[in-house]
C-alpha positions as CSV (number, residue, x, y, z in Angstrom):
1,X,0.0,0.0,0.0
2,X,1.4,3.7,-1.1
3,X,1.6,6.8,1.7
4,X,-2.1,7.2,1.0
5,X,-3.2,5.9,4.3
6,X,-0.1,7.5,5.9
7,X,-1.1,11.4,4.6
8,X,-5.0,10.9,6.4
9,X,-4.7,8.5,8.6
10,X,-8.0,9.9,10.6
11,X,-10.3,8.3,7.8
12,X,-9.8,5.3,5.1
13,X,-8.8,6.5,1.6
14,X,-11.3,3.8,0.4
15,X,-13.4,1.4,1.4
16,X,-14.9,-1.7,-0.4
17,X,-18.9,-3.4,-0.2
18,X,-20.9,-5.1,-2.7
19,X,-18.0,-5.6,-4.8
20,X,-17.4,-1.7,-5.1
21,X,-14.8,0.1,-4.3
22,X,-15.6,3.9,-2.5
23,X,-12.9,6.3,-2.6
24,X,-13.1,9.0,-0.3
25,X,-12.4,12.7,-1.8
26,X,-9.1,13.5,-3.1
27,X,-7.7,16.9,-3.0
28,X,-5.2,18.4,-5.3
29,X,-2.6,17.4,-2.0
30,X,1.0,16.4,-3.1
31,X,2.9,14.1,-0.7
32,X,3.2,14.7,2.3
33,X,-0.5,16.7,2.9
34,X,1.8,19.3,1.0
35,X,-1.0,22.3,0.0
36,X,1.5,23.9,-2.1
37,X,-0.6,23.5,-5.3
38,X,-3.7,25.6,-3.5
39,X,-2.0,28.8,-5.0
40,X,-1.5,27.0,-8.7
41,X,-3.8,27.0,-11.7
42,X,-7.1,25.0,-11.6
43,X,-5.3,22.5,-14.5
44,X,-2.7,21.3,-12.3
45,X,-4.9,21.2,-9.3
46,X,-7.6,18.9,-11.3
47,X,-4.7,16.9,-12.6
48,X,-3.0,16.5,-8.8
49,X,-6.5,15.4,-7.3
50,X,-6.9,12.9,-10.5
51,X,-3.4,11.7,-10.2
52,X,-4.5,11.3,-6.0
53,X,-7.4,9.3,-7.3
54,X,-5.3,7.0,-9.4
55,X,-3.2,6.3,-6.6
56,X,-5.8,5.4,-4.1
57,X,-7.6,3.0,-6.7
58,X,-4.4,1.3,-7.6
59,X,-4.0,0.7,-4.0
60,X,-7.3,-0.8,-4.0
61,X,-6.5,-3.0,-6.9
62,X,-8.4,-1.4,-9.0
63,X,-7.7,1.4,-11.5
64,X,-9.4,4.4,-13.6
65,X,-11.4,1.9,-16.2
66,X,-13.2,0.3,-13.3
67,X,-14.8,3.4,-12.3
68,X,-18.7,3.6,-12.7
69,X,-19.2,6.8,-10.8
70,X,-17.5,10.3,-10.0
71,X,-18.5,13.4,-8.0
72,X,-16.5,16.0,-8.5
73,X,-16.7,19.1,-6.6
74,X,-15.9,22.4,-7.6
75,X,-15.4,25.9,-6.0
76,X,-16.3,27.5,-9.5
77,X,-18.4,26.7,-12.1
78,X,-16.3,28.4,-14.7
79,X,-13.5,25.9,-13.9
80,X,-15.9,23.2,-16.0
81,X,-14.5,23.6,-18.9
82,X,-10.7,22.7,-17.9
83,X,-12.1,20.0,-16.0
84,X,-13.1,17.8,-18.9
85,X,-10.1,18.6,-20.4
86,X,-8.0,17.3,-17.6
87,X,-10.8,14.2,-16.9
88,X,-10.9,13.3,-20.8
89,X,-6.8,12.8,-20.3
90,X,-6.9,10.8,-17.4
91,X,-10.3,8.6,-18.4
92,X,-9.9,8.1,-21.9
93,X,-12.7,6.5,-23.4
94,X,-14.0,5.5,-20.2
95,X,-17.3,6.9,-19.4
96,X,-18.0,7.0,-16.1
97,X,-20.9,8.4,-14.5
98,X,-20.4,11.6,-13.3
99,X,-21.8,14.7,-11.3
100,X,-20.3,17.7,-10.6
101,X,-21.4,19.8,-8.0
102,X,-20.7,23.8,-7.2
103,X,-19.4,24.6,-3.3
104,X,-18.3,27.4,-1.8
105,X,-14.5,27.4,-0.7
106,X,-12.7,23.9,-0.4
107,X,-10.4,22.9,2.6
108,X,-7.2,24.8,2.1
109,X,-8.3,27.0,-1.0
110,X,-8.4,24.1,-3.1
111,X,-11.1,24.5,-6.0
112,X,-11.4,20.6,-7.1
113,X,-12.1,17.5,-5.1
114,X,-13.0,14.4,-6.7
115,X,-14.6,11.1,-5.2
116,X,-15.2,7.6,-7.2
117,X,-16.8,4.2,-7.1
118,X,-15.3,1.3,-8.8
119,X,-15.7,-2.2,-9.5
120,X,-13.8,-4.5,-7.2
């Protein structure tokens, strides 16, 4: 298992039940809990909290094409547009189901966080 569980260890960066795996949010958080990228363009926020996401699905077992079902949350609207950039890159032609939904602020600035459920 990666440092995912060591950056959070308060909660569990996924859980499994039915055969489905639940992720729980991911920030745009390097390493470390590092908030560095708070200050940085939406792009490489969306692309950190992907990349996050990856990671906590791989150490599930699982990875991006078993996904049936995101939420993404955003702190702006306007972001939208760079977000399916960024998720078309990651996903490919998968297809998941997906909802974004607007918030206000996110914990520590950020203005992406993305949960998932996947296949087992």
């Amino acid at each position: 298992m990666t440092s995912q569980t060591q950056r959070a260890p308060h909660y569990s960066p996924f859980t499994r039940g039915a055969g489905l795996i639940f992720t729980s949010g991911q920030l745009p958080l390097r390493p470390g809990r590092d908030t560095s990228l708070a200050s940085a363009s939406f792009k490489e926020q969306a692309q950190q909290a992907l990349a996050n996401l990856q990671s906590v699905l791989s150490d599930a077992g699982a990875d991006l094409a078993q996904v049936v079902k995101t939420t993404v949350y955003l702190s702006d609207m306007a972001d939208w547009p760079e977000l399916d950039e960024v998720y078309g890159q990651f996903f490919g032609a998968a297809r998941p189901a997906r909802s974004v939904v607007p918030t206000g602020p996110l914990h520590f600035g950020f203005r992406i966080e993305i949960e998932a459920i996947a296949l087992a």
